[in-house]
C-alpha positions in Angstrom: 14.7 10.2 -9.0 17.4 11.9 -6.6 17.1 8.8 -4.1 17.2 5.6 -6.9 19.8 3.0 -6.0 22.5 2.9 -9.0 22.5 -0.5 -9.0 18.8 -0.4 -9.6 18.8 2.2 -12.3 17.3 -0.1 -15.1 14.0 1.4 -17.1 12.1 -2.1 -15.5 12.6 -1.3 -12.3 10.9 2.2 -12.5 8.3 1.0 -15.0 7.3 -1.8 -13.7 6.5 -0.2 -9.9 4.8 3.1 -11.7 2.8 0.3 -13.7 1.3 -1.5 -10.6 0.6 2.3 -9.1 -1.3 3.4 -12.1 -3.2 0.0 -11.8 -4.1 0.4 -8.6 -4.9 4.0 -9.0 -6.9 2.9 -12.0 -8.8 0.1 -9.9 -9.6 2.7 -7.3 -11.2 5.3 -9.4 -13.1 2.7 -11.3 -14.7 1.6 -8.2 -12.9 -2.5 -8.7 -12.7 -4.3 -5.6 -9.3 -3.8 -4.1 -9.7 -6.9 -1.6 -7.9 -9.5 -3.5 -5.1 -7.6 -4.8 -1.7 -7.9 -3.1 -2.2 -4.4 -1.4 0.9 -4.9 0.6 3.1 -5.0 -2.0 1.3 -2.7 -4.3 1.5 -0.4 -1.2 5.0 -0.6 -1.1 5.7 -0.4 -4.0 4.0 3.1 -4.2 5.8 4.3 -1.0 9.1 3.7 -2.7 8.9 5.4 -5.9 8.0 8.1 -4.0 11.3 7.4 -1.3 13.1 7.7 -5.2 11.4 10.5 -6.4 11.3 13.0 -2.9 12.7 11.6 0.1 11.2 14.4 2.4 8.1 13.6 1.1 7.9 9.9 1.9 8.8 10.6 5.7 5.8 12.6 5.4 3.3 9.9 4.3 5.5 7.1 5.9 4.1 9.5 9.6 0.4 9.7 8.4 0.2 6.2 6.4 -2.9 4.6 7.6 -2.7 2.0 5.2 -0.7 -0.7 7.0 -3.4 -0.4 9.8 -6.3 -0.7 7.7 -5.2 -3.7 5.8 -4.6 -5.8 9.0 -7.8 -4.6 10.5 -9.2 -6.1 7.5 -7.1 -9.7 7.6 -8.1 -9.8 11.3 -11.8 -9.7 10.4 -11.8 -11.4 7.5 -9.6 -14.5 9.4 -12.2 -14.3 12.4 -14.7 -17.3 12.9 -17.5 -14.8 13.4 -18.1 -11.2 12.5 -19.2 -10.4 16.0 -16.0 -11.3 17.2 -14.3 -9.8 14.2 -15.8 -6.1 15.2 -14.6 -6.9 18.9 -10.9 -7.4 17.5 -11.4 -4.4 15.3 -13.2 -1.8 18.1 -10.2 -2.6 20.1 -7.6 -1.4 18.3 -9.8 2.3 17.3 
């Protein structure tokens, strides 16, 4: 962890964030729904034990990360009064 903040260097810190990884991990390859899971903070959580553990590695994902996009295509149709105008919010952003 060449990147973790010393004043962050607590055992919590890094267990609790690999924790919510390997539950979300866990969730994914047990085919759970994901939908009602605080996916933003999960997600970020993820991308910064990476940041800790490989810097050069995080730019990387940070550059190809299609996560951010996805989740508020999602919130944009979900908070849509009609589907058929959801999938006109969503086609214009593709």
């Amino acid at each position: 962890f060449q990147s973790f903040p010393k004043s962050m260097r607590q055992p919590d810190n890094i267990r609790t964030r690999l924790n919510k990884g390997r539950d979300l991990r866990n969730r994914c390859f047990h085919h759970e729904p994901l939908l009602w899971q605080p996916l933003y903070e999960l997600h970020r959580d993820v991308s910064e034990v990476i940041k800790w553990i490989e810097p050069g590695l995080h730019a990387w994902i940070k550059i190809h990360d299609r996560v951010p996009a996805t989740l508020g295509d999602w919130i944009k149709w979900r908070d849509s009064p009609e589907p058929a105008q959801a999938e006109s919010i969503i086609g214009s952003n593709q």
